[in-house]
Steps between C-alpha positions, in 0.01 A plus 500: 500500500542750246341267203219464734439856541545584117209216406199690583631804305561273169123339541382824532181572247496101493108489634367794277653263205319160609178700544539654114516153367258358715246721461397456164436107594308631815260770321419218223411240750284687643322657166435118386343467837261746488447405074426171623246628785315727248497224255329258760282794557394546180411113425253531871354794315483269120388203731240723720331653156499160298339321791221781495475513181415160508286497741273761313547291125400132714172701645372615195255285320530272239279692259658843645665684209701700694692326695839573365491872518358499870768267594793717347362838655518323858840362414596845374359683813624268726840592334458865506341483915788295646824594285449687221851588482667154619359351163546744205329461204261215657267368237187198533422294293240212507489131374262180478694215512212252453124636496441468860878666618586814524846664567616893543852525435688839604839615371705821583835585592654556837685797605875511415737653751796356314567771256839320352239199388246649246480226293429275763087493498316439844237377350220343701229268386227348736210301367212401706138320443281122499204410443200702430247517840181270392247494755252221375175447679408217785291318311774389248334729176721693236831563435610838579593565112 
């Protein structure tokens, strides 16, 4: 009996000791959870502006000279209305793969919560595009060059 009474007095301090050294596991699960949810976040926001983008650059007309810098201002204020801050240092830029594609590609970097990691880069990339719209006439007459 008098071993059983002494125990709890030697394990004393025992659970404020497993919570020190778990802790530190603990806290960094759950900052590469939420890194991981604002990186996700931040490719919707990449994906969201490149699709737009996109949208804009496959619109414009063949013989439209402007199409790349109307299709990197949407991308760029589709970036700066939805998460301006989720995808720092966002930038568009615009390609033709063949004459009658056209792509909008957006990079930037996500947020970083880890602050032991700084040379790990978040970076997110997102390209979006097809085929340039053609609407051709009933009849069968000209290309849309």
């Amino acid at each position: 009996m008098a071993a059983e009474a002494s125990r709890p007095q030697r394990e004393r301090g025992a659970t404020v000791i497993e919570l020190a050294m778990l802790m530190p596991v603990i806290l960094a699960v759950v900052l590469l959870i939420v890194q991981v949810a604002l990186w996700f976040h931040g490719r919707q926001v990449a994906e969201a502006a490149a699709r737009e983008g996109a949208r804009v650059a496959r619109s414009a007309p063949f013989d439209s000279g402007d199409w790349e810098g109307a299709a990197t201002a949407k991308a760029t204020d589709i970036v700066r209305a939805i998460g301006p801050r989720l995808l720092g240092g966002a930038t568009a830029t615009t390609s033709e793969k063949e004459p009658d594609e056209r792509f909008v590609t957006v990079t930037g970097n996500a947020v970083q919560v880890i602050p032991l990691l700084p040379e790990l880069s978040f970076t997110i990339t997102a390209t979006a595009g097809g085929p340039v719209e053609c609407f051709r006439p009933d009849n069968g007459g000209e290309d849309c060059r």
